[in-house]
C-alpha positions as CSV (number, residue, x, y, z in Angstrom):
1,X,-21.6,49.2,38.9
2,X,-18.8,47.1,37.6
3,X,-19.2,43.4,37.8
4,X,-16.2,41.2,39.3
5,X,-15.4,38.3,36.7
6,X,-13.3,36.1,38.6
7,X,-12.6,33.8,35.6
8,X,-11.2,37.1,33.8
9,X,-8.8,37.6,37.0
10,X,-7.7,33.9,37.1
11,X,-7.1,33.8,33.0
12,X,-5.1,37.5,33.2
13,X,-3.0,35.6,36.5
14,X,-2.8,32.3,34.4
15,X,-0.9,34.5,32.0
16,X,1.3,36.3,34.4
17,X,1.4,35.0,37.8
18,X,3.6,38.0,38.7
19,X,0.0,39.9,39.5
20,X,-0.2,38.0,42.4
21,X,2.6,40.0,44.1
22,X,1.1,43.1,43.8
23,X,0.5,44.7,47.3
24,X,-0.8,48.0,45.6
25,X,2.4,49.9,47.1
26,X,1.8,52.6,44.0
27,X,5.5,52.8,43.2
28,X,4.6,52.0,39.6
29,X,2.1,55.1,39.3
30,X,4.9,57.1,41.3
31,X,7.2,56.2,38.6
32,X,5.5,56.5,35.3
33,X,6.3,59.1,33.5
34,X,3.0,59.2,31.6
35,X,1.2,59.0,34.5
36,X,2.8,61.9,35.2
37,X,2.3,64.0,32.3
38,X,-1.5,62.7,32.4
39,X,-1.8,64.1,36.1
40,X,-2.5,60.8,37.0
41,X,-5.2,60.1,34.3
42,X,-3.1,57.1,33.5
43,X,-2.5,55.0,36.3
44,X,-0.8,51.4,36.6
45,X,-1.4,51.0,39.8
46,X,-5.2,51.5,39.3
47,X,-5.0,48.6,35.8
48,X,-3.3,46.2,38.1
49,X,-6.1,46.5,41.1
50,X,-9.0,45.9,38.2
51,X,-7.5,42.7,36.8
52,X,-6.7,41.9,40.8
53,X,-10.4,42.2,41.2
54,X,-11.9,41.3,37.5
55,X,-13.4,44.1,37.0
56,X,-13.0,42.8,33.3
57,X,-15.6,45.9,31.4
58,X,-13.9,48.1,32.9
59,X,-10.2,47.0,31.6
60,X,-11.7,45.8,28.3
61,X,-15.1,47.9,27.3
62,X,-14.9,51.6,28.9
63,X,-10.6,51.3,29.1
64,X,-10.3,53.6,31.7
65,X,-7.7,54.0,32.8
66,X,-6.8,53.0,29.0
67,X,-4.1,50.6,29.0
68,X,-3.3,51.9,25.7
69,X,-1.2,54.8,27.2
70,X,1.1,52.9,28.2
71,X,4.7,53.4,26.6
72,X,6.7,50.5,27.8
73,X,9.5,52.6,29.2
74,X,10.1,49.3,31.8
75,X,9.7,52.2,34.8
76,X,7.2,50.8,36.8
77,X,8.7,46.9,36.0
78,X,12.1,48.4,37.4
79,X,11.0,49.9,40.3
80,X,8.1,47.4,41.8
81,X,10.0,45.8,45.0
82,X,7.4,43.0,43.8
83,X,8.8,42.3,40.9
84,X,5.5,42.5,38.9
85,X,5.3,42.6,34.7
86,X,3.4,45.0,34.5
87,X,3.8,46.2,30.6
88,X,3.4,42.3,30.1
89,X,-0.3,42.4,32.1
90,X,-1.0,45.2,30.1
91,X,-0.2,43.8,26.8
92,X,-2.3,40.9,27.4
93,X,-4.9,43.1,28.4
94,X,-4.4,45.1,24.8
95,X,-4.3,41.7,23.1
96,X,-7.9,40.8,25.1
97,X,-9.0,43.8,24.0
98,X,-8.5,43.5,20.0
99,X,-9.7,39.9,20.1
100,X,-13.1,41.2,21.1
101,X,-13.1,43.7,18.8
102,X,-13.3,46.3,21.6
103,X,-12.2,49.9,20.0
104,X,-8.0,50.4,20.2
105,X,-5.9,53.9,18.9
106,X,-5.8,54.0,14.9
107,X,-1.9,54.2,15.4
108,X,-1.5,50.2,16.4
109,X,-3.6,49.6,13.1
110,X,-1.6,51.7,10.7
111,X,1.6,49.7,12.7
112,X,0.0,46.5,12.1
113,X,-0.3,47.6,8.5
114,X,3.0,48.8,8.0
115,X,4.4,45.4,9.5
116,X,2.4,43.7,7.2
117,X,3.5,45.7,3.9
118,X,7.5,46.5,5.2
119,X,8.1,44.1,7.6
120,X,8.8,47.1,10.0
121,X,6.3,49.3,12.4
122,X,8.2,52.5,11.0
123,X,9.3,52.1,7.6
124,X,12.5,53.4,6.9
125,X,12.5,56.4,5.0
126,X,15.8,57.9,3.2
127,X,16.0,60.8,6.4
128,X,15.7,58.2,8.7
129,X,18.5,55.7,6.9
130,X,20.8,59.3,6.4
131,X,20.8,60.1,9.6
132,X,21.6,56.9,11.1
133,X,24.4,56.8,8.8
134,X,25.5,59.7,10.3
135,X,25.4,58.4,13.6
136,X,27.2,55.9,12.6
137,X,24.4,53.1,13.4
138,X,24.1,50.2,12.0
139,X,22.0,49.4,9.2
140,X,18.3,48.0,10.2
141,X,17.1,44.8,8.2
142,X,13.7,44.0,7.7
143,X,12.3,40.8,7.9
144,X,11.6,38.7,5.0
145,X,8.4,39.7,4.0
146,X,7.6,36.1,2.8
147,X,8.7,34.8,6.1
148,X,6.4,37.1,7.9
149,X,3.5,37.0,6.3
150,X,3.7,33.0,6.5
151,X,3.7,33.9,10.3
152,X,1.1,36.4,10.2
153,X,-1.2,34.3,8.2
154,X,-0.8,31.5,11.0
155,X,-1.9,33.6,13.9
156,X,-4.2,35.4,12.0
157,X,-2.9,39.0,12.4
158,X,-5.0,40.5,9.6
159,X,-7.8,39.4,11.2
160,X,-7.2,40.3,14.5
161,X,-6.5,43.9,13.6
162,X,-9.2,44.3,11.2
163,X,-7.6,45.7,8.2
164,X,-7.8,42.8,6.5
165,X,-10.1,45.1,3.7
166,X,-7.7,47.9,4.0
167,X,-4.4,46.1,3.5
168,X,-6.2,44.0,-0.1
């Protein structure tokens, strides 16, 4: 049995009141296209009435339904008639999880490690930089890697990701 924690419910509304609105209408589950391609395995509606009710281990420790699927197409935020954030509730539920150093998907660490080193989540590699050229899109620029890692140092990224070890 799953224990309510209202302090968990009134920090995750502290961070988005938007929550509040939530009338449990399941448009956003109707309209997420992972959701659908999970069979409903994945299901907004059902991460939005745990943090409505704390139910804090369940969102955080067992992740299920795990907020990490999400893709953050925007569906479910355009078509709530209650205007909730939802892909912002779940990031700050993905951020809650990685400062407790509750398991998250390898991918977001090598990310977090390719941010660090390129200054960019994807690196761009000469296909990618060719066929943009062909497209005839602009070129991306990276950030200055100085810069960043002057910003990642002060919000402790490394840390928080745990490759720290890895990245040295």
């Amino acid at each position: 049995m799953q224990m309510v924690d209202f302090e968990f419910r009134k920090e995750l509304i502290k961070d988005d009141f938007s929550l509040n609105y939530c009338y449990q209408c399941g448009t956003c589950s109707s309209s997420c296209p992972v959701a659908f391609i999970t069979n409903g395995e994945y299901n907004p509606r059902k991460i939005i009435e745990q943090s409505l009710l704390g139910l804090k281990d369940l969102l955080l420790k067992d992740q299920k339904p795990n907020v990490w699927l999400c893709c953050t197409c925007q569906m479910c935020v355009e078509e709530c008639p209650q205007n909730v954030f939802l892909t912002e509730i779940f990031e700050r539920i993905k951020n809650k999880i990685v400062l407790l150093g509750e398991p998250y998907p390898e991918t977001f660490k090598m990310q977090a490690k390719s941010i660090i080193e390129n200054g960019l989540a994807i690196p761009l590699t000469q296909p990618i930089i060719r066929r943009r050229d062909q497209l005839g899109l602009p070129n991306v620029e990276s950030a200055d890697i100085s810069e960043l890692k002057k910003l990642l140092d002060a919000t402790d990224f490394e840390k928080k990701i745990k490759i720290l070890e890895e990245s040295k």
